[in-house]
Backbone as a chain_set.jsonl record, in Angstrom:
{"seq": "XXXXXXXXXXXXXXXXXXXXXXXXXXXXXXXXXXXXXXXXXXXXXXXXXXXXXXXXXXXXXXXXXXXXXXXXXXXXXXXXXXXXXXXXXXXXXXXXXXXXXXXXXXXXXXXXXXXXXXXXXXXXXXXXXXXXXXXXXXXXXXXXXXXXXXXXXXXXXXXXXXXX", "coords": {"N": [[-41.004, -36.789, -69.658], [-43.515, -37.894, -68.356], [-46.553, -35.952, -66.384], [-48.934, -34.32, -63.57], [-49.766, -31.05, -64.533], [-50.166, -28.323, -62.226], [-51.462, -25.33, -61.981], [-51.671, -21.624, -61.839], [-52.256, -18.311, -62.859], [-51.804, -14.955, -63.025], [-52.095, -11.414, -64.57], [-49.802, -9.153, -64.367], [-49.185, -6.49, -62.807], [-45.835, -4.744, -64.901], [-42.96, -5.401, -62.957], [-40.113, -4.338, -61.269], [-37.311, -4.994, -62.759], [-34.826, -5.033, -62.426], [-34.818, -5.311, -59.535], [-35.811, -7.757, -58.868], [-33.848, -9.531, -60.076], [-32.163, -9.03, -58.021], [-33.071, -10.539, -56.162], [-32.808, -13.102, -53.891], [-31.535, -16.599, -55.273], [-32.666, -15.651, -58.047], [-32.695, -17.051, -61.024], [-32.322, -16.781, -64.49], [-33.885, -17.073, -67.617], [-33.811, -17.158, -71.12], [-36.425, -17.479, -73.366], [-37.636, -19.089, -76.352], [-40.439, -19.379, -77.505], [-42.162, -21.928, -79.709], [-45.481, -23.012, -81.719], [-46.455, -26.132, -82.753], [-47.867, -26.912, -86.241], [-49.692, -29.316, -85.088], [-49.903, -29.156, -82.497], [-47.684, -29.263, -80.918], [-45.282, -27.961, -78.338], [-42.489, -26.174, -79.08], [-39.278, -25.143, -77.752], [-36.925, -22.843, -77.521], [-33.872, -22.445, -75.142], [-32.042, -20.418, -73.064], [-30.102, -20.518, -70.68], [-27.839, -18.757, -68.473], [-25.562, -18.7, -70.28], [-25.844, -21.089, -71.697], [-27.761, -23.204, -74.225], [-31.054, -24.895, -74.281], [-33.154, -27.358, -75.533], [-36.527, -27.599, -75.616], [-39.592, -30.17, -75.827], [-42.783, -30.4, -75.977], [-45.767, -31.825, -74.37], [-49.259, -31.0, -73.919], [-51.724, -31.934, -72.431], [-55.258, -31.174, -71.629], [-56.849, -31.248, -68.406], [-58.342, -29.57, -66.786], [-59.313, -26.141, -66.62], [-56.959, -25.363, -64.996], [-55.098, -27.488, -64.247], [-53.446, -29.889, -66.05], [-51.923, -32.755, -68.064], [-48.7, -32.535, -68.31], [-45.903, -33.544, -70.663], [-42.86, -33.589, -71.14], [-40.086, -33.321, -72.454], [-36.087, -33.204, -73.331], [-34.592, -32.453, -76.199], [-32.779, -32.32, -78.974], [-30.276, -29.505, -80.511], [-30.755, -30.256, -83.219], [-32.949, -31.982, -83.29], [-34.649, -30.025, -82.696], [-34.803, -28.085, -84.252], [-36.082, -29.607, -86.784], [-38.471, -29.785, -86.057], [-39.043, -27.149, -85.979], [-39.883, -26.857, -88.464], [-42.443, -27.539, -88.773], [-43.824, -25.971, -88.044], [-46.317, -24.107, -86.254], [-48.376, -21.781, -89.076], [-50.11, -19.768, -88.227], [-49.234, -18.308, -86.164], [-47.063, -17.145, -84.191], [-43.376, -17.499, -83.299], [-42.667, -16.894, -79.492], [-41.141, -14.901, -78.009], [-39.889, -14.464, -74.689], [-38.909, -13.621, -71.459], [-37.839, -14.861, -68.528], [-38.268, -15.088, -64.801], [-37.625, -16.901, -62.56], [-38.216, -17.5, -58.887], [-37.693, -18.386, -56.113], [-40.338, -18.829, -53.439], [-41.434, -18.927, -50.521], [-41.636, -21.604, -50.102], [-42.55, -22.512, -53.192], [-41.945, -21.668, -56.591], [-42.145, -18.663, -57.806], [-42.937, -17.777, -61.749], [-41.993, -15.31, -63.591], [-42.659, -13.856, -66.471], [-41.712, -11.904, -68.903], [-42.168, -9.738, -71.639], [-41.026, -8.847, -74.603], [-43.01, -7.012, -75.888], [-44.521, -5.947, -74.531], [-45.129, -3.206, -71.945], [-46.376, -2.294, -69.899], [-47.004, -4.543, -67.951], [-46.864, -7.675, -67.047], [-46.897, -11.469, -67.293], [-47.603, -14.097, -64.227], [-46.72, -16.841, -62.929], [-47.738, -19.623, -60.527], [-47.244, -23.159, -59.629], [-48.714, -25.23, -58.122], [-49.877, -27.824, -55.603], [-52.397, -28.985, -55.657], [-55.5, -27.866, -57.038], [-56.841, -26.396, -55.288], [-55.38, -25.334, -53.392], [-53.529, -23.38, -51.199], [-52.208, -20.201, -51.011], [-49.407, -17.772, -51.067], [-48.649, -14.237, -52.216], [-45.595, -12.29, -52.754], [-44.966, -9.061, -51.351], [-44.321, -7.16, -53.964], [-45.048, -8.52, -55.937], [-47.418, -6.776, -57.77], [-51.175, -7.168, -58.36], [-53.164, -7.333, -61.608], [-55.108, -9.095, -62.547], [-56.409, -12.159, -62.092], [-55.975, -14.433, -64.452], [-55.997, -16.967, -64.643], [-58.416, -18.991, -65.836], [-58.974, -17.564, -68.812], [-58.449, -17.398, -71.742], [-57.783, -16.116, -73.712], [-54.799, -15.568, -72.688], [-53.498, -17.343, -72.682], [-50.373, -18.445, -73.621], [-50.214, -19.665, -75.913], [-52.304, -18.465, -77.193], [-51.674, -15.765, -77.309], [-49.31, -15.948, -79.005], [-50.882, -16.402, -81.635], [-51.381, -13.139, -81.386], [-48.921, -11.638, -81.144], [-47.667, -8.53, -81.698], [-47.244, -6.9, -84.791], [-45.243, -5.315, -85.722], [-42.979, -5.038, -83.991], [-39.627, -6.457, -83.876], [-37.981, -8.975, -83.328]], "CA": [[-41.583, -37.259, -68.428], [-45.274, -37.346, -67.582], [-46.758, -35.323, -64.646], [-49.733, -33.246, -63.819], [-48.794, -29.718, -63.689], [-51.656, -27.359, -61.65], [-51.067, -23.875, -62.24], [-52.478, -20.611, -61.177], [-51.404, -17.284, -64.183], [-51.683, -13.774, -63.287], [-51.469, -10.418, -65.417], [-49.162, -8.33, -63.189], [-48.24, -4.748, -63.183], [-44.361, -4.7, -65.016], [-42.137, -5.412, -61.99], [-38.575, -3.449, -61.231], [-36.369, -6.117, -63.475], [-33.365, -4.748, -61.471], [-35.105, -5.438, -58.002], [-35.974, -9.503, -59.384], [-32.618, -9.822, -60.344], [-31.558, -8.36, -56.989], [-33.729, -11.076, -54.748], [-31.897, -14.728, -53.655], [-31.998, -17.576, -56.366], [-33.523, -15.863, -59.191], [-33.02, -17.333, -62.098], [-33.159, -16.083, -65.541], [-34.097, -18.154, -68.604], [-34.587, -16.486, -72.211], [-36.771, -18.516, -73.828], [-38.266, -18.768, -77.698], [-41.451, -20.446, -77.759], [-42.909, -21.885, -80.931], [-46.0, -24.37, -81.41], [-46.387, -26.749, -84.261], [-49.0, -27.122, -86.13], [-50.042, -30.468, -84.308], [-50.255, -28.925, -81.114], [-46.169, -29.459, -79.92], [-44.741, -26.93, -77.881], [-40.788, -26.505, -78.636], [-38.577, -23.877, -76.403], [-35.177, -23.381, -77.377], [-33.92, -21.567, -73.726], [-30.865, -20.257, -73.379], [-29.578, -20.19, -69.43], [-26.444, -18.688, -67.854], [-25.104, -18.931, -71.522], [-26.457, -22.514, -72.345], [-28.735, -23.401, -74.862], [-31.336, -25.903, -74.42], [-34.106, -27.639, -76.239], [-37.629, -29.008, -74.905], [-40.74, -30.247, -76.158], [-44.205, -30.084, -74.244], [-46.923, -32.132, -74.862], [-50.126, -30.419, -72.521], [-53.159, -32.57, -72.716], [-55.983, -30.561, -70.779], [-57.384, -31.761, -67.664], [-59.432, -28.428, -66.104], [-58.669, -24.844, -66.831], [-55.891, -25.3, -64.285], [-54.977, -28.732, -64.886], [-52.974, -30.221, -67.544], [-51.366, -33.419, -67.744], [-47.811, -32.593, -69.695], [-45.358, -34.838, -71.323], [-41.752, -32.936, -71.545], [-38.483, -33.809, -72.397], [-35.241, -32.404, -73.547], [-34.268, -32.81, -76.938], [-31.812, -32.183, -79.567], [-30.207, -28.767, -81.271], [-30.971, -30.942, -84.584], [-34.585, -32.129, -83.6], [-35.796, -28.571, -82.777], [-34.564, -26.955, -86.08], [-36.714, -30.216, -87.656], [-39.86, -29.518, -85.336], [-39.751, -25.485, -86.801], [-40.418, -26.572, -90.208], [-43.7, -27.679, -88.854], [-44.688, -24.039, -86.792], [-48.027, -23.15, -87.031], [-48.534, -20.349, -89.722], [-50.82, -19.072, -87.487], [-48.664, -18.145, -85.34], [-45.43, -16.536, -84.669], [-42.264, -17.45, -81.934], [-43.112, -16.299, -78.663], [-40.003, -14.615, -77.411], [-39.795, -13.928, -73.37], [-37.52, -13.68, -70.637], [-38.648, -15.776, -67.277], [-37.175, -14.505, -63.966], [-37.619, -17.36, -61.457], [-37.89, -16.509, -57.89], [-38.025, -18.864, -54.878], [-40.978, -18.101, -52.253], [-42.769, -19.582, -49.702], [-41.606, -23.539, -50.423], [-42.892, -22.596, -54.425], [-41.099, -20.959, -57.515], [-42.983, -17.856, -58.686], [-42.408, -17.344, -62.749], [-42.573, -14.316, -63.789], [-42.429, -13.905, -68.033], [-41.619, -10.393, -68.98], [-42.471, -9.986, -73.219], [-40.456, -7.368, -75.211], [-43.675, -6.771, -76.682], [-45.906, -5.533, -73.144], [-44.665, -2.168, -71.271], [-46.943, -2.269, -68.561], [-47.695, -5.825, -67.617], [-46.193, -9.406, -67.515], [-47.389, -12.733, -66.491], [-46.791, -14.471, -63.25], [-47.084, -18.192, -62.747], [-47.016, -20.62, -59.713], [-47.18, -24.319, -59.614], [-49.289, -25.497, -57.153], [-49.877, -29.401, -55.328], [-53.945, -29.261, -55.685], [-56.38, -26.938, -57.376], [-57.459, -25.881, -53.85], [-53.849, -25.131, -52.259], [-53.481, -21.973, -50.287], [-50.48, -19.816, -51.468], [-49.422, -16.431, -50.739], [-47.457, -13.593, -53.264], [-44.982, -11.116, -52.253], [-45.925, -7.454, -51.56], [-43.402, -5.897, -54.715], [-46.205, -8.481, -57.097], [-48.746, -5.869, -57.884], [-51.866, -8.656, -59.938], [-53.987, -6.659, -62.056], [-56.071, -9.929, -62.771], [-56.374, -13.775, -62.238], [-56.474, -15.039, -66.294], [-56.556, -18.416, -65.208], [-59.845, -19.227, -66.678], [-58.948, -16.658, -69.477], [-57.998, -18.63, -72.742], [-57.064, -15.173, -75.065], [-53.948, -15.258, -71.842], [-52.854, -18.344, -72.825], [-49.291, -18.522, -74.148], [-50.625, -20.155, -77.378], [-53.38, -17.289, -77.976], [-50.694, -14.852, -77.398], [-48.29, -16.271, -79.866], [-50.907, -15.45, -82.376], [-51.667, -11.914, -81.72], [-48.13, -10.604, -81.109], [-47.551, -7.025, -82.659], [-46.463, -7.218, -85.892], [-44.414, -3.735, -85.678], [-42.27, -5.781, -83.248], [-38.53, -6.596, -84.703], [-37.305, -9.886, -82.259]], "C": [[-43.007, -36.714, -68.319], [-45.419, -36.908, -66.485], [-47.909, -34.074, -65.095], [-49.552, -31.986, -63.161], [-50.503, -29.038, -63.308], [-50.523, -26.313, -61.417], [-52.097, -22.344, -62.18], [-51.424, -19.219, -62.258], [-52.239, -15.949, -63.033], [-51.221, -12.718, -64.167], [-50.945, -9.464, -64.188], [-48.974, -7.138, -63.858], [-46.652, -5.17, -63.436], [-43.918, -4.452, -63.785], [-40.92, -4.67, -62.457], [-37.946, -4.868, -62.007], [-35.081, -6.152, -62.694], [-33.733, -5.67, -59.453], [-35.343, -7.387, -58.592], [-35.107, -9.981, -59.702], [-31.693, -9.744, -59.411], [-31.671, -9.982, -55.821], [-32.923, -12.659, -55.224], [-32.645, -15.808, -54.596], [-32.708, -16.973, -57.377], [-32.813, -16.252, -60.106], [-33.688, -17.101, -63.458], [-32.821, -16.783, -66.724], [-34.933, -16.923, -69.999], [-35.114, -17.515, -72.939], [-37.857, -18.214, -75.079], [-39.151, -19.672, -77.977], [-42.269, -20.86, -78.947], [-43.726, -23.375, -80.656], [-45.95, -24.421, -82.626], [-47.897, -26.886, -84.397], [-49.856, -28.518, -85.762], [-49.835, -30.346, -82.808], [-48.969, -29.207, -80.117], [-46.008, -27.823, -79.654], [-43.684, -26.894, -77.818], [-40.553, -25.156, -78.175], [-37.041, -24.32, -77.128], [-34.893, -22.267, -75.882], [-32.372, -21.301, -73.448], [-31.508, -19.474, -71.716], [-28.382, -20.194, -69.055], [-25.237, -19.111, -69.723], [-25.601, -20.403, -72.278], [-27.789, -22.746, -72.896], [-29.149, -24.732, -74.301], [-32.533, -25.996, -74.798], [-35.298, -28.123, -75.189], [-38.555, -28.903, -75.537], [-41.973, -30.806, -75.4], [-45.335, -30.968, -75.416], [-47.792, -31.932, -73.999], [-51.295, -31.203, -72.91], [-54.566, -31.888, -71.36], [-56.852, -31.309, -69.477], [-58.77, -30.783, -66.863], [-58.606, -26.889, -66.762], [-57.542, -24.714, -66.328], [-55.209, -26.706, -64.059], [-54.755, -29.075, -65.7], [-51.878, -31.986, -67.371], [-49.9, -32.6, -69.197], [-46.796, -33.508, -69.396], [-44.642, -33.782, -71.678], [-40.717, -33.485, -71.384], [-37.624, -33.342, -73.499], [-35.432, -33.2, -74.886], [-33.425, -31.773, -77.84], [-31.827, -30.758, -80.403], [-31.208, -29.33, -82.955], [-32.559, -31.467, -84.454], [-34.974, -31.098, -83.101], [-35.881, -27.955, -83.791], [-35.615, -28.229, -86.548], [-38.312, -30.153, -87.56], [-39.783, -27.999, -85.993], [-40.003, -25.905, -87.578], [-41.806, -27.625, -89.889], [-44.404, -26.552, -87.978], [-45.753, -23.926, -87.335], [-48.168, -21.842, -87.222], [-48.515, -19.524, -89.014], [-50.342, -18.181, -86.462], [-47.384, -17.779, -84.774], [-44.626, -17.139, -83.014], [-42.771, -16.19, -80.936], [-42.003, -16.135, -77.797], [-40.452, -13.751, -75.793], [-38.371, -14.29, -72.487], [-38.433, -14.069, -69.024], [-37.775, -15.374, -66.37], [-37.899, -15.674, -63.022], [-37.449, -17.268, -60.296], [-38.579, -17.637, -56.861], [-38.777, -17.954, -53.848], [-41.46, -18.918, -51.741], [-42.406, -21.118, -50.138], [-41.808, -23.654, -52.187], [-41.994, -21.521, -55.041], [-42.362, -20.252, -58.202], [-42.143, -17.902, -60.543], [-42.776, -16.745, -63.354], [-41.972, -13.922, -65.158], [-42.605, -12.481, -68.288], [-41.067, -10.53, -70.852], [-41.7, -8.387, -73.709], [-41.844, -6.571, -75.778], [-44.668, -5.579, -75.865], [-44.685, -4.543, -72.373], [-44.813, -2.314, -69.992], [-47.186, -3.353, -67.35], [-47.26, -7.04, -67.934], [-47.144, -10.626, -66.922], [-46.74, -13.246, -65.281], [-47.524, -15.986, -63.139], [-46.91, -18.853, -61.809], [-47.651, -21.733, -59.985], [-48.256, -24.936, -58.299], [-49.708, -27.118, -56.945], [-51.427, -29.674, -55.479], [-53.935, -28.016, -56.092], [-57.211, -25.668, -56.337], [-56.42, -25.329, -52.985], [-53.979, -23.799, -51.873], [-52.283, -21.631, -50.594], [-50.339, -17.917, -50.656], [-48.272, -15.341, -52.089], [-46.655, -12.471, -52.197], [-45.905, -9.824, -52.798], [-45.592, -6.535, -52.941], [-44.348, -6.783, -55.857], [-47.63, -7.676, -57.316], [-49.986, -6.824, -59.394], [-52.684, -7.307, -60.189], [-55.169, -7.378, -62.096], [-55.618, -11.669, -62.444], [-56.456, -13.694, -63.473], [-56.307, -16.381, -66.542], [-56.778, -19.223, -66.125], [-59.751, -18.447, -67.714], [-57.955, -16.897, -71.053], [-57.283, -17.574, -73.74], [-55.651, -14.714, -73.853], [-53.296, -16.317, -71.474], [-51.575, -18.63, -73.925], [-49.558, -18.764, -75.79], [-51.693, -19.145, -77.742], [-52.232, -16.181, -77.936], [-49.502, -14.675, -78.67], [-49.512, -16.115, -81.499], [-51.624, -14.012, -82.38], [-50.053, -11.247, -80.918], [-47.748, -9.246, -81.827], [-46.91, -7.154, -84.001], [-45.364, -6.063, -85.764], [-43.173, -4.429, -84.745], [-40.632, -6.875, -83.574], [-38.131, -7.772, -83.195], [-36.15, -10.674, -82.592]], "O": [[-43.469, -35.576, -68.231], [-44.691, -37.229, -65.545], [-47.987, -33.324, -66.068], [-49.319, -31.709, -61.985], [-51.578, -29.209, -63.883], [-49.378, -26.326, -60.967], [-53.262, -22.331, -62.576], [-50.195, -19.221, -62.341], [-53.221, -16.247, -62.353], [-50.086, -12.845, -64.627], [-51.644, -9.13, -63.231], [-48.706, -6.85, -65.025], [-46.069, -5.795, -62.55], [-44.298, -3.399, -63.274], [-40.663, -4.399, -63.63], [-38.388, -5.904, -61.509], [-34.44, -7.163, -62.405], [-33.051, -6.286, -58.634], [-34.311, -8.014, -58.353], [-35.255, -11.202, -59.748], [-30.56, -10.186, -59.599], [-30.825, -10.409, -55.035], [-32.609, -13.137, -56.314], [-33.862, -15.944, -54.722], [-33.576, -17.731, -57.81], [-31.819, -15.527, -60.062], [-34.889, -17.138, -63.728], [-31.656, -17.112, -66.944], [-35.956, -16.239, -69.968], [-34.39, -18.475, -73.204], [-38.745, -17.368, -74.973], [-38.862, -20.691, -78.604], [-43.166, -20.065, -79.23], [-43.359, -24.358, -80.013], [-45.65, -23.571, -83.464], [-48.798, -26.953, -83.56], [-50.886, -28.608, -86.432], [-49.634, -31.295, -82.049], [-49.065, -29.348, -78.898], [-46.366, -26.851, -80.318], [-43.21, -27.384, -76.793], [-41.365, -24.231, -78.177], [-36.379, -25.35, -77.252], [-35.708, -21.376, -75.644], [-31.577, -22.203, -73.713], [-32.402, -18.677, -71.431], [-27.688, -21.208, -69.128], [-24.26, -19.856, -69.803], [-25.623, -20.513, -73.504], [-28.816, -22.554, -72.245], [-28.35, -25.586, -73.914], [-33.259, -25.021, -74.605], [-35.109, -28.829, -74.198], [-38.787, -27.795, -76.021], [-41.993, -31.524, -74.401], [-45.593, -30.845, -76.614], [-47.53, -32.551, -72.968], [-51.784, -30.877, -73.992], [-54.555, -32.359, -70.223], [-57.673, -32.11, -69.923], [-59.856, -31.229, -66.495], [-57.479, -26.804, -67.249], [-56.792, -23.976, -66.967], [-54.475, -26.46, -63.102], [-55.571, -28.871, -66.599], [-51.147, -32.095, -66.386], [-50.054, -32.297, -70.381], [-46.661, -34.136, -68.347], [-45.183, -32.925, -72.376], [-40.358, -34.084, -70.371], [-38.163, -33.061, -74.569], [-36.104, -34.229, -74.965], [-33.362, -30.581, -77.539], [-32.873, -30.474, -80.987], [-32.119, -28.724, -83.518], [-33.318, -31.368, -85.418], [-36.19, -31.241, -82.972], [-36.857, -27.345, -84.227], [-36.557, -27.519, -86.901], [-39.153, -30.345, -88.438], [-40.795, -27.767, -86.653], [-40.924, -25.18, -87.953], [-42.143, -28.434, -90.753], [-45.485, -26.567, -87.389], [-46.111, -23.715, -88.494], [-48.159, -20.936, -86.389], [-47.64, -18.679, -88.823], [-51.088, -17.346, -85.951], [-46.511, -18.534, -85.202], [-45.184, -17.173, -81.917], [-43.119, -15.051, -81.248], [-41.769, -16.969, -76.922], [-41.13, -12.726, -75.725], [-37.325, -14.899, -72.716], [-39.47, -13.537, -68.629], [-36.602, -15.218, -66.707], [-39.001, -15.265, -62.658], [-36.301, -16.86, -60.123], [-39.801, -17.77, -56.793], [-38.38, -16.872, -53.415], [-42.013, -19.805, -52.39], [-43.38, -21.708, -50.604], [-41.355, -24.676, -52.703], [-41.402, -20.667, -54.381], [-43.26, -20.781, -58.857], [-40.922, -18.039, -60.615], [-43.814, -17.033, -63.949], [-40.776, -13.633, -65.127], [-43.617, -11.902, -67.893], [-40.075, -11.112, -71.29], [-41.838, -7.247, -73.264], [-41.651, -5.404, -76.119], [-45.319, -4.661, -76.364], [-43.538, -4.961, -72.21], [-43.955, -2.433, -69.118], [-47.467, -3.11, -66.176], [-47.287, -7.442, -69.098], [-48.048, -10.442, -66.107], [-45.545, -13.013, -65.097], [-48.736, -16.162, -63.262], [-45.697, -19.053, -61.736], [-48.704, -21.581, -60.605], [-47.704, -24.485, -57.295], [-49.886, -27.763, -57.978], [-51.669, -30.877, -55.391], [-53.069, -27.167, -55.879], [-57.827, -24.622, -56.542], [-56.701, -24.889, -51.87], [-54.791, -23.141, -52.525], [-51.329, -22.407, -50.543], [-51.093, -17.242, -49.955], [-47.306, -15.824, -52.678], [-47.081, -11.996, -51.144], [-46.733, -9.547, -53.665], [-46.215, -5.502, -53.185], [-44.609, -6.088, -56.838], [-48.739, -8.097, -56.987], [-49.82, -7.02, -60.598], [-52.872, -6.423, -59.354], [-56.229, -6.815, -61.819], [-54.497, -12.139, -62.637], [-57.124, -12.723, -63.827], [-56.34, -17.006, -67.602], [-56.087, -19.889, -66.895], [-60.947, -18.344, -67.99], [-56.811, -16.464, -71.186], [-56.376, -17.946, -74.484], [-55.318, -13.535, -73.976], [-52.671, -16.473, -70.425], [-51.872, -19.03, -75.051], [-49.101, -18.057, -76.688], [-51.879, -19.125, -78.958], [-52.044, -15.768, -79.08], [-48.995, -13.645, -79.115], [-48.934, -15.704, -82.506], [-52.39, -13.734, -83.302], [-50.205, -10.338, -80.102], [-47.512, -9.516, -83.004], [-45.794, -7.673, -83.992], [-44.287, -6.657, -85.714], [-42.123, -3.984, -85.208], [-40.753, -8.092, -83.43], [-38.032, -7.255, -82.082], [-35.625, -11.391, -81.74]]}, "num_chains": 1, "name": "protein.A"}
């Protein structure tokens, strides 16, 4: 399905994992992100014990602006999409804690790899929308506009020392 997603990233101070797990509706999604080298984004995601597949196509519209193109697909076409992964680049293993606020779903990606600091993501209806965060998100930074804090620059400089 097509749709333009507008999105707003933060680097957060590591949140309590216990206290996000504590608060109403979260939602927790482990999820193994790999791109191809032709610019696909597959996810295998494993929720509440269930595996599932998706592939992302993001075509850029503004720094915060993207038109993407996602839809589910098959155990059997994700194993056929890895054997095109870009070298460059390694599986980007996280754990997403979803968290109803304010009418919007914060998502907050917590990396085996980062001690101090996770990402936080909301969704937003315009580029201009007015939002608010809870007081227990401590932001270190907007990274927006900040392209080496983009899921795909991340995936290649993960630690090598790093056993996933």
């Amino acid at each position: 399905m097509k749709q333009i997603e507008i999105e707003r990233k933060f680097l957060i101070e590591m949140p309590d994992i216990n206290f996000l797990m504590s608060l109403d509706g979260c939602a927790i999604t482990k999820i193994f992100q790999t791109y191809t080298s032709n610019n696909i984004r597959i996810r295998k995601c494993i929720k509440d014990n269930k595996e599932s597949y998706i592939k992302t196509i993001k075509r850029k519209i503004s720094d915060m602006s993207r038109i993407e193109e996602e839809s589910e697909i098959t155990k059997e076409e994700y194993t056929a999409l890895l054997a095109f992964a870009d070298q460059g680049r390694k599986t980007l293993p996280k754990t997403r804690y979803a968290i109803p606020y304010n009418n919007k779903v914060l998502e907050i990606d917590i990396f085996p790899f980062w001690r101090k600091q996770a990402f936080l993501e909301i969704e937003l209806e315009s580029e201009n929308e007015e939002f608010s965060l809870p007081d227990f998100i401590k932001i270190i930074k907007e990274v927006t506009f900040e392209s080496q804090y983009k899921n795909y620059s991340l995936a290649k400089n993960i630690p090598e020392e790093e056993n996933f």
